[in-house]
Backbone as JSON, one array per atom type, in Angstrom:
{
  "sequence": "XXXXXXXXXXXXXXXXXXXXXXXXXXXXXXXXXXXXXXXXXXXXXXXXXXXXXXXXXXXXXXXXXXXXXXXXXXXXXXXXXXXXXXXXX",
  "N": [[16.63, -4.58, 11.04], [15.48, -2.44, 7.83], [15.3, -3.16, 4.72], [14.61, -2.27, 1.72], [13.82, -3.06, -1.6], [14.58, -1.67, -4.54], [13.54, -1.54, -8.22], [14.02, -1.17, -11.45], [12.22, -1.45, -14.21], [11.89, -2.06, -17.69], [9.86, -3.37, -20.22], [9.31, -5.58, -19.41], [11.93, -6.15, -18.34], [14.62, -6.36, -16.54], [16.18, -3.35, -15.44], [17.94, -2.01, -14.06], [18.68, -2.5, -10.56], [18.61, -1.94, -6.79], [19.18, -2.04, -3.32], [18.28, -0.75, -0.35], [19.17, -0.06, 2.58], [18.55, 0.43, 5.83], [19.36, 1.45, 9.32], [17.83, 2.74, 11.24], [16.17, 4.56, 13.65], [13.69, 5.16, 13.27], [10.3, 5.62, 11.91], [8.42, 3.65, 10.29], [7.48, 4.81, 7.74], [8.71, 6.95, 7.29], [11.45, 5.48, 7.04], [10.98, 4.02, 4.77], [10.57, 6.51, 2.89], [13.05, 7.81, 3.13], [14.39, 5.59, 1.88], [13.82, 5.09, -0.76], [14.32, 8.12, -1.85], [17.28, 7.66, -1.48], [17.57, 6.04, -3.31], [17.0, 7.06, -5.81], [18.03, 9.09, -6.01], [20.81, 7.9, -5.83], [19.95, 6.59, -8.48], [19.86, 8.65, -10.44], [17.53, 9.93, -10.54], [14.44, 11.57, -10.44], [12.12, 12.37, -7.49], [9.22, 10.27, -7.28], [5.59, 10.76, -7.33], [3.31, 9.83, -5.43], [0.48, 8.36, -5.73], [-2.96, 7.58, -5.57], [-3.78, 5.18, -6.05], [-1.03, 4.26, -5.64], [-0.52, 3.93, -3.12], [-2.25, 2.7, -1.96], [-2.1, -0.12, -2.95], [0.81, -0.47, -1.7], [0.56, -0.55, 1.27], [-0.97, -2.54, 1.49], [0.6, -4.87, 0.04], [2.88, -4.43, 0.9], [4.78, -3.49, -1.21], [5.22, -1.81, -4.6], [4.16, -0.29, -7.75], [5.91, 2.44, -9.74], [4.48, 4.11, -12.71], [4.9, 6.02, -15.59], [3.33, 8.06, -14.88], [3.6, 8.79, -12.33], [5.6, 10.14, -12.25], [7.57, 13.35, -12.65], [9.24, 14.53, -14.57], [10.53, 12.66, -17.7], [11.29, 9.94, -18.28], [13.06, 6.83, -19.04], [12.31, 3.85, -18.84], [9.74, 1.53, -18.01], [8.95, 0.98, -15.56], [8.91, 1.97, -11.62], [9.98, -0.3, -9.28], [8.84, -1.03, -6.03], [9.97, -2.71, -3.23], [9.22, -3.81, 0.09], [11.52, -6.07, 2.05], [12.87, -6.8, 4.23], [11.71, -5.91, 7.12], [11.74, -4.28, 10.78], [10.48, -5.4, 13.94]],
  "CA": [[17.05, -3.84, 9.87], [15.15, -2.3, 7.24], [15.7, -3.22, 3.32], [13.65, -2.16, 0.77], [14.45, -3.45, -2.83], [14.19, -0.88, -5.81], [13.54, -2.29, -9.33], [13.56, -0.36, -12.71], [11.63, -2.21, -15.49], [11.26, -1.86, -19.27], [9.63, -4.28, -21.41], [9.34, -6.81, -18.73], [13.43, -6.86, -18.15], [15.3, -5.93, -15.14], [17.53, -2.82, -16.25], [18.43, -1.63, -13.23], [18.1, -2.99, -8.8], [19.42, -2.15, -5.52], [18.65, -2.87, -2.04], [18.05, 0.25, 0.38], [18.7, -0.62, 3.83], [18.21, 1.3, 7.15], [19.02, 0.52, 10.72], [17.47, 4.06, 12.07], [14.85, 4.05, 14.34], [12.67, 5.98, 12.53], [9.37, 5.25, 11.62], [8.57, 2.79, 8.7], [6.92, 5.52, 6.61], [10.3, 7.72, 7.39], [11.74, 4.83, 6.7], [10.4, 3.76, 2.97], [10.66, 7.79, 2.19], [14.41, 7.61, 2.87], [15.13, 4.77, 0.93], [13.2, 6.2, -2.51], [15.04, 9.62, -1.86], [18.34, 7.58, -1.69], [17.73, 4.98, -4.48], [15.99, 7.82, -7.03], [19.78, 9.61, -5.75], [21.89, 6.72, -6.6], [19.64, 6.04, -10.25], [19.69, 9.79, -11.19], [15.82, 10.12, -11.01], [13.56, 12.37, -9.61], [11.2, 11.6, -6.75], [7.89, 10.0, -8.08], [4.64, 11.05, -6.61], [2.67, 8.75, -4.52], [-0.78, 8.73, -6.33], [-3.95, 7.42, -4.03], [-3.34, 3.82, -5.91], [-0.09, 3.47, -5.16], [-0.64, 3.98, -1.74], [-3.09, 1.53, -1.38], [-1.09, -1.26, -3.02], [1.88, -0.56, -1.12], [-0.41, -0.92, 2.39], [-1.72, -3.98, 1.2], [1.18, -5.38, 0.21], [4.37, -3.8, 1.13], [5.24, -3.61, -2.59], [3.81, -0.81, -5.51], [4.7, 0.31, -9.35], [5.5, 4.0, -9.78], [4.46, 4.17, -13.68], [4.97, 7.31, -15.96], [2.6, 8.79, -14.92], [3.93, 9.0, -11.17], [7.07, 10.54, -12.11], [7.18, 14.84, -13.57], [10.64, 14.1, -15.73], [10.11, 12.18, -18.67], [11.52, 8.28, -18.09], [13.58, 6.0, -20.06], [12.11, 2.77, -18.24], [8.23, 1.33, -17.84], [8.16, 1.59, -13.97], [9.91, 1.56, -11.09], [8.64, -0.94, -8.42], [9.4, -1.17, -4.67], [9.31, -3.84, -2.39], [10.32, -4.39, 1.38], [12.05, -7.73, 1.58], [13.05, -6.92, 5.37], [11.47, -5.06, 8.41], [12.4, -5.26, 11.72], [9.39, -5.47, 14.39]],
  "C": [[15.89, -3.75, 8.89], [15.45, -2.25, 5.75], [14.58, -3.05, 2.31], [14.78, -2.01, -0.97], [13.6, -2.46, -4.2], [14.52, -1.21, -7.17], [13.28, -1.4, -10.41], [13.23, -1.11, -13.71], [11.69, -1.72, -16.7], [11.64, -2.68, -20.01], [9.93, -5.6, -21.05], [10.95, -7.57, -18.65], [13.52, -6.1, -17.13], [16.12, -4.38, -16.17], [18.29, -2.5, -14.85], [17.58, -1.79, -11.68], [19.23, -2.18, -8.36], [18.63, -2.54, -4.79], [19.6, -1.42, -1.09], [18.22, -0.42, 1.68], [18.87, 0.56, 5.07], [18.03, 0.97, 8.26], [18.98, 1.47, 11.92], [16.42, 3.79, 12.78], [14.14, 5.1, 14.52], [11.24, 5.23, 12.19], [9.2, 4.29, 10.22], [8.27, 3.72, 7.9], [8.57, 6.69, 6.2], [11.17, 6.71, 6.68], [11.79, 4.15, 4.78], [10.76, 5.22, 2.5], [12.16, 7.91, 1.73], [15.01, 7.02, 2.09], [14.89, 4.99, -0.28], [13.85, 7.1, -2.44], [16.56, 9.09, -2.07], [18.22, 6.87, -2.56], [17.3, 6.47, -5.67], [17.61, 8.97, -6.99], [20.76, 8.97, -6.57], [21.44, 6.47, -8.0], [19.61, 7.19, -10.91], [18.63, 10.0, -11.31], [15.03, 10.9, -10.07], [12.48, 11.46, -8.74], [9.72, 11.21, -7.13], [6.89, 10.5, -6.76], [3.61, 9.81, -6.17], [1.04, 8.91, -4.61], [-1.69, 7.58, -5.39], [-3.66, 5.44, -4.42], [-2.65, 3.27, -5.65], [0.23, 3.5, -3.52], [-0.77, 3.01, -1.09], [-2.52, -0.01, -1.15], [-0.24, -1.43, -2.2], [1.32, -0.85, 0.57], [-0.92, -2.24, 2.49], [-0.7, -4.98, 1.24], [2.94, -5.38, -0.05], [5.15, -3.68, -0.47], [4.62, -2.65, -3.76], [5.11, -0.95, -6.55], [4.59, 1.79, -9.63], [5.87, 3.7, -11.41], [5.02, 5.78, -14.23], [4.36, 8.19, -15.5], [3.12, 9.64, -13.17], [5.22, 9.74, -11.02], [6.96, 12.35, -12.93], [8.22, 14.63, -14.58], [10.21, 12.7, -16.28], [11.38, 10.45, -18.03], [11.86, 7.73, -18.77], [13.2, 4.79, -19.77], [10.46, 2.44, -18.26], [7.83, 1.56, -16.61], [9.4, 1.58, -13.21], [9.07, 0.84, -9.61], [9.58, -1.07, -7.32], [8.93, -1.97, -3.7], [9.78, -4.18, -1.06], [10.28, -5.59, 1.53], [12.74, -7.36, 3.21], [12.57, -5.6, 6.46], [11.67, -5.65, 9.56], [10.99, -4.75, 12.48], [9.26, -5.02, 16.06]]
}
């Protein structure tokens, strides 16, 4: 199974989590896309853009921060950060 945990921040508080999971057998990148398209669904938020740093981070270590700047609609929150907390192998 695949779970990836979506976190909305502002001002170093939690405001809003879930937990994305997926037991398709799809690719991990298919995989991670799906679960942002359904969490950014479920929080009312548009899809953020995937800028060359948050790439990197998230490669490195399965985890990134999509800031303001990553998002085209204006944001009531500081980020939104994503982290897989289960892949299957």
């Amino acid at each position: 199974m695949f779970r990836l945990w979506v976190r909305l921040v502002d001002d170093n508080h939690l405001v809003k989590d879930m937990v994305v999971c997926d037991e398709s057998n799809d690719t991990r990148t298919h995989k991670v896309m799906n679960a942002i398209e359904k969490a950014c669904y479920e929080l009312d938020l548009s899809k953020p853009i995937w800028l060359d740093n948050i790439v990197k981070d998230f490669q490195l270590h399965a985890k990134c921060r999509f800031n303001k700047d990553a998002f085209v609609e204006q944001i009531d929150f500081d980020y939104m950060e994503i982290q897989v907390i289960e892949e299957d192998y």
